[in-house]
Backbone as CSV, one residue per row, in Angstrom:
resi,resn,N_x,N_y,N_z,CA_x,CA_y,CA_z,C_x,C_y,C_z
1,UNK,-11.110,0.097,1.246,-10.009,0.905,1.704,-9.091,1.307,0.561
2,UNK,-8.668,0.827,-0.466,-7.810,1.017,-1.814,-6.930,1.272,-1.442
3,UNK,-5.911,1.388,-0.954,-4.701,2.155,-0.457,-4.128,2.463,-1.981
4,UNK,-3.078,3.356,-1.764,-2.282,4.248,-3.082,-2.060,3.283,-3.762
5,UNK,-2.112,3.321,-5.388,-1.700,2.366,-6.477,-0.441,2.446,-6.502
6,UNK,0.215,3.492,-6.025,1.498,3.890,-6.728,2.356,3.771,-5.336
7,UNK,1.727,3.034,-4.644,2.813,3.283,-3.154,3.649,1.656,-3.404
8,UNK,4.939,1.667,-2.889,5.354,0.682,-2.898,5.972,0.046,-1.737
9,UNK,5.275,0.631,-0.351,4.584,0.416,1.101,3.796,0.515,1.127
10,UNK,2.888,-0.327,2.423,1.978,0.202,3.013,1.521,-0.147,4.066
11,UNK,1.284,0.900,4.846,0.992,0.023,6.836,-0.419,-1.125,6.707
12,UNK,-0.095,-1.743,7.293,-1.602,-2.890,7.126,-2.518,-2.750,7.627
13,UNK,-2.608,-1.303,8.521,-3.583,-0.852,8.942,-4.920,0.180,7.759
14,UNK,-3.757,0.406,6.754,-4.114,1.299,5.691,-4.853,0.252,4.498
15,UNK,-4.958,-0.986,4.583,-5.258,-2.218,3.521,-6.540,-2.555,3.780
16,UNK,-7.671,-3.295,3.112,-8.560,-4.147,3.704,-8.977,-5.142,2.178
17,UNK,-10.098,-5.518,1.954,-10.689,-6.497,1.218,-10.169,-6.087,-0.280
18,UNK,-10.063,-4.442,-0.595,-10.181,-4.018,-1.793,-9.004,-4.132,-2.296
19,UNK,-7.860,-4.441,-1.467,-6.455,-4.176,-2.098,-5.447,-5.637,-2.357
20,UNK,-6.619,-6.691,-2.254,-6.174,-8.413,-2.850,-5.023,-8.090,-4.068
21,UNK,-5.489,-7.724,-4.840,-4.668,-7.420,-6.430,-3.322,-6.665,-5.679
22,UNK,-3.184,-5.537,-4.987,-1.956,-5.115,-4.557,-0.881,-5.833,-3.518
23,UNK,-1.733,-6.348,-2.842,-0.612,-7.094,-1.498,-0.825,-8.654,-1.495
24,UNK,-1.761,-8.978,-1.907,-2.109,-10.203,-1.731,-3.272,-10.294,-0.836
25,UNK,-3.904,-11.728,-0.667,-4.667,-11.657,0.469,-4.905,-12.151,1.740
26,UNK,-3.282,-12.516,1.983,-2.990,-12.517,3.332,-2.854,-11.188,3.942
27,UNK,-2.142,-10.590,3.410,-2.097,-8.774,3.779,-3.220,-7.891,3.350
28,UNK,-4.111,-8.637,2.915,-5.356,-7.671,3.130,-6.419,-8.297,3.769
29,UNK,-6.418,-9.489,4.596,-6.580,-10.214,5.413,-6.285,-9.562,6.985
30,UNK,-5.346,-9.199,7.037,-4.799,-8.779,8.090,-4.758,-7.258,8.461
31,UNK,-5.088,-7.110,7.311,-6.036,-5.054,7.342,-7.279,-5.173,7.360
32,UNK,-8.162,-5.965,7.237,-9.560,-6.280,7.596,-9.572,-6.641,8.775
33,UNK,-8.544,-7.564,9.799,-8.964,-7.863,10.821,-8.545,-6.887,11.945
34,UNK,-7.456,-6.093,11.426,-6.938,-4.737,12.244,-8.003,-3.762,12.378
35,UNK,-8.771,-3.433,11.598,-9.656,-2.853,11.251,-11.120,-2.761,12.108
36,UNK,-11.465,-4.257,11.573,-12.595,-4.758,12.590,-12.281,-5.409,14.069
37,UNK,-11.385,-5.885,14.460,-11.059,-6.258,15.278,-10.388,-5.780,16.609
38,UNK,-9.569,-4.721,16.152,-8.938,-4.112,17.001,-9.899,-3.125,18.205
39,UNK,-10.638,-2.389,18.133,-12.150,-2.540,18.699,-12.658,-3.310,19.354
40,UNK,-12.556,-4.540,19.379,-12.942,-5.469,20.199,-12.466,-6.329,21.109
41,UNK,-10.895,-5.481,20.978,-10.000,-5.983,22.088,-8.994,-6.896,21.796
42,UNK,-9.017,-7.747,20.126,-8.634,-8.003,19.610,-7.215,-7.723,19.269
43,UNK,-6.137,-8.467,19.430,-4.842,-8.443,19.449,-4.407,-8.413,18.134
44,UNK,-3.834,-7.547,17.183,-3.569,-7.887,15.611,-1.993,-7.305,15.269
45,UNK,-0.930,-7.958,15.360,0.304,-7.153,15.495,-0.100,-6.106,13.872
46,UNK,1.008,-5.509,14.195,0.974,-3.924,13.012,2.386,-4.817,12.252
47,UNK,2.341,-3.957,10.938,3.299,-4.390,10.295,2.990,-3.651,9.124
48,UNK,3.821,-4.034,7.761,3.566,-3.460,6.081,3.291,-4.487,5.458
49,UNK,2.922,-3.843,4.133,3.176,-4.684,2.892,3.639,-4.242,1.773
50,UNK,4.841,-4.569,1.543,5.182,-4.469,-0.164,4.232,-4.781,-1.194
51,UNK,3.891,-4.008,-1.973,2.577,-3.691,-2.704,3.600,-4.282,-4.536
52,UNK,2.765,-5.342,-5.006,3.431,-5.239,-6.183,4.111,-4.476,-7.049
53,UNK,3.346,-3.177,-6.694,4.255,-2.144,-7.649,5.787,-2.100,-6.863
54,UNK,5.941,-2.631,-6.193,7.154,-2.774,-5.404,7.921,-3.673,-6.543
55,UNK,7.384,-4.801,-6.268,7.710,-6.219,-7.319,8.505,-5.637,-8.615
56,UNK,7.621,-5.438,-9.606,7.743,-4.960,-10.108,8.685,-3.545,-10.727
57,UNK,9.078,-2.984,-9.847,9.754,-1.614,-9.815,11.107,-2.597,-9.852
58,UNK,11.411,-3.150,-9.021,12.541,-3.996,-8.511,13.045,-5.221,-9.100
């Protein structure tokens, strides 16, 4: 999924396996299971993540 390098949001619906280095990998944990899961009836609240370049900027 990669979401924007340069974003310093991002919905966690927009995250998955590839974006560990940007959010961490609880929050890209939780865009993999939104992802696959939600489809299956699967309950996954919505939310963001401050993306290091956030960190960083700040």
């Amino acid at each position: 999924m990669a979401a924007q390098s340069t974003a310093l949001v991002i919905n966690l619906d927009q995250l998955g396996k590839d974006d560990i280095e940007m959010v961490g990998g609880k929050n890209a944990s939780l865009g993999e299971m939104i992802s696959h899961l939600s489809d299956l009836g699967v309950s996954v609240p919505g939310g963001f993540a401050t993306t290091s370049n956030a960190f960083n900027r700040f």
